[in-house]
N, C-alpha and C positions, 0 to 999 in steps of 0.2 A: 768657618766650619762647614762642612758637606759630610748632609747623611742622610740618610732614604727613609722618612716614616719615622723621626724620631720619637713622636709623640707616645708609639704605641708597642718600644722596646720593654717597658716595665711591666712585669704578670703581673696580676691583680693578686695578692696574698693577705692571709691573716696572721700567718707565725711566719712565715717568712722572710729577712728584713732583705729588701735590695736587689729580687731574682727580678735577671734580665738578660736579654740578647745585647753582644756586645760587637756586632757584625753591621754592613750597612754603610759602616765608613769608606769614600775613593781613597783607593791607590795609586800613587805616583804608576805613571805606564798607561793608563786606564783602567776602567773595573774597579768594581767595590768586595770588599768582605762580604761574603757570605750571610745572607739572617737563617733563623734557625736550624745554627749549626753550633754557635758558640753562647753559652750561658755563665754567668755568675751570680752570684750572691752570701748571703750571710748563712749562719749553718740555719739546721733545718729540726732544733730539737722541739720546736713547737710548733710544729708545722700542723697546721687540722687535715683533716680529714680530706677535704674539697681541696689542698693545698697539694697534700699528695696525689690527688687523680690530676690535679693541675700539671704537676710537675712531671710526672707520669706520662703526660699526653706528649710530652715535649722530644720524648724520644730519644732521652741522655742513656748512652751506652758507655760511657769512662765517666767517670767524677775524680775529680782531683784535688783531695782536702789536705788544705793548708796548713791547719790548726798541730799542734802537738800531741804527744797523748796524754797527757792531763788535762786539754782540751778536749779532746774526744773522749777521755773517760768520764767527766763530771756535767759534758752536754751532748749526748749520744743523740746520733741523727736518727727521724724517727724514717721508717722507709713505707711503701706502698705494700699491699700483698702478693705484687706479681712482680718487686723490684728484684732485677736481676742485671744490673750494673756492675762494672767492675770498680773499685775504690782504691787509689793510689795514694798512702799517705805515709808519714815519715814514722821511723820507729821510735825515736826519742824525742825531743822539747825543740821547735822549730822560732820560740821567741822566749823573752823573759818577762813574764806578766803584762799582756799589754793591757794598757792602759785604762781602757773600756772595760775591763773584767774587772775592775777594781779592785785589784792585789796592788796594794801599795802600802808605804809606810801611815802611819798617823797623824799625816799634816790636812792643814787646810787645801786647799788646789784651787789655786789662782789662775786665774787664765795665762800669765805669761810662766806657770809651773805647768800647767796643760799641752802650752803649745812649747816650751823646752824637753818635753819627756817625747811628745810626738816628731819634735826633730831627731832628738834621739833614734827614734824605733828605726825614722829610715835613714839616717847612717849608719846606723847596725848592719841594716837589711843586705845590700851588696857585697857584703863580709861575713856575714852569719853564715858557717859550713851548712846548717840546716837547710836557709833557705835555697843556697845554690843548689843545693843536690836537687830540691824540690821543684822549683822555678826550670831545672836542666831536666827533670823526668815530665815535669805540664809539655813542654816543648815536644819532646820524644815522643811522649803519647797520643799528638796532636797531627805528630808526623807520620804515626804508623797504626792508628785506630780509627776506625770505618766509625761513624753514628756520631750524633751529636756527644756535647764534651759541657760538664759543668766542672767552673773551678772557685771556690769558697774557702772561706774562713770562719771565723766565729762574726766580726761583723761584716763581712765582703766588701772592704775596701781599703787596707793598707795593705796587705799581702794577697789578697787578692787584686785590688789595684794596681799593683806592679807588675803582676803576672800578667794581666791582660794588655798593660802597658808596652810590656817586652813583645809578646804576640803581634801587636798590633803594628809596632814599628817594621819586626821583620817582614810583615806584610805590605811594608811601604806607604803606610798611613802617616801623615804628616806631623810632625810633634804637637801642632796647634792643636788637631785634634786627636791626638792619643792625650793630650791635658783636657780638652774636653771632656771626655768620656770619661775621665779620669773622679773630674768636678761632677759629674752626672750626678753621682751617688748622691751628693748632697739633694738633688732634687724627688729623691726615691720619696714616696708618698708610704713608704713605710717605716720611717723614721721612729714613730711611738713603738714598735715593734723591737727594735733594739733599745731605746730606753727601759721597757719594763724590763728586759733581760739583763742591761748592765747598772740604771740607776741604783737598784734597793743596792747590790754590793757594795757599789761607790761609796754609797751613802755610810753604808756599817765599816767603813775601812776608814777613810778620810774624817777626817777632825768638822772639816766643813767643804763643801765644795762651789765654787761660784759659776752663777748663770754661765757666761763666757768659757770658764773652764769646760763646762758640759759638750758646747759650740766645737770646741778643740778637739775634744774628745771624741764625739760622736760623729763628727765632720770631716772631712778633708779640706786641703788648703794648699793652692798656687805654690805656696813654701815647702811643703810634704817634699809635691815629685820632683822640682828643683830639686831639693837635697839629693834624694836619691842618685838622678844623673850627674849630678857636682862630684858625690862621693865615689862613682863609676870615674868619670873620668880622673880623679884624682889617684885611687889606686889602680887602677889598672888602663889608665891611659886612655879609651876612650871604651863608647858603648857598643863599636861593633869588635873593638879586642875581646872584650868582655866576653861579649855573645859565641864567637867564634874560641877560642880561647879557654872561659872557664866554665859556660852554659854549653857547651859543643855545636854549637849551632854553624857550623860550616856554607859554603854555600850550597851545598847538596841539600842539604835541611832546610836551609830556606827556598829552595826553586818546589821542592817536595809542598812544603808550607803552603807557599804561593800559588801552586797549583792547585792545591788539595780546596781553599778557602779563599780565591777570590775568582769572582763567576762576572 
């Protein structure tokens, strides 16, 4: 792993869950990603007061939300007074209940029902029309918008995860640690912040749910971004067909990329 100041990627938040700079990593060539140019995190519907001048200060001019719109309608981001960013998100449903939101049937949730629903999500995820279109406009918007860029989800890290994922590859970051970065999340000191948002629902949907499953849920896991790239190259053959192919990412976009974010 090589990355510059890792200790002090993570903003300090109350509602928050997960906001961080995800820049800092070498690229193959030499040079590293960029720091405060590239943010993520979980949404931002309870975000205080202090969280907003926080996020505020950071200079984000694109945001790119993940989420769907019964995502966006049921936890609307709350924004600053003087926010005037532009917001890129989909117009229909970009997942089918994930997991964390606790929409689910009426079973118990076992840890190995935990971790088969979160396999699940990311073999959907490279096939989901939703999320290509969305993962192919993060990119776009990245290529052609000046000011810092935040890209999120409800908890900023399976969809958002992979998006930064994708990012960081065509930047020439090493797999080792675009899994890194990837695993980060689990270290976010804001943890309890997505629990209060997704336990109580877990809790009123599922019959019962177990410690472990929670682990699953709330976490990411070595096995998550394997799937993903398994299920890349399995349908479409490998991950720069993919990129080039069904995200548009040509090499034009990536030299653009490369230039624009690694210093």
């Amino acid at each position: 792993m090589i990355r510059d100041n890792q200790s002090d990627s993570f903003v300090p938040t109350q509602g928050i869950h997960n906001l961080r700079d995800y820049g800092g990593w070498t690229v193959s060539g030499g040079g590293r990603v960029k720091r405060g140019r590239l943010w993520r995190s979980g949404q931002h519907r309870d975000a205080t007061d202090a969280d907003l001048e926080a996020f505020h200060d950071l200079g984000v001019r694109t945001i790119i939300d993940l989420r769907g719109l019964s995502e966006r309608e049921k936890f609307p981001c709350r924004r600053h007074d003087a926010f005037d960013a532009d917001i890129l998100a989909y117009a229909g449903e970009t997942t089918n209940s994930p997991p964390h939101m606790g929409d689910g049937e009426p079973v118990t949730m076992t840890a190995q029902r935990a971790f088969d629903r979160m396999i699940a999500v990311y073999t959907r995820m490279p096939v989901n029309p939703a999320m290509v279109a969305m993962f192919s406009r993060y990119l776009e918007a990245l290529e052609r918008r000046d000011g810092g860029s935040l890209v999120h989800c409800f908890a900023g890290k399976d969809r958002t995860g992979i998006a930064v994922s994708l990012l960081l590859h065509v930047l020439g970051v090493h797999r080792d640690d675009v899994i890194t970065e990837f695993l980060r999340t689990n270290e976010a000191p804001t943890k309890h912040i997505l629990e209060r948002q997704s336990l109580p629902r877990m809790r009123e949907v599922y019959a019962g749910i177990e410690d472990e499953a929670v682990e699953n849920l709330m976490n990411v896991r070595p096995e998550y971004i394997a799937t993903y790239f398994q299920t890349v190259d399995r349908e479409y053959g490998s991950l720069e067909t993919y990129l080039a192919d069904t995200l548009g990412v040509d090499e034009t976009r990536k030299a653009r990329l490369r230039e624009r974010y690694i210093g």
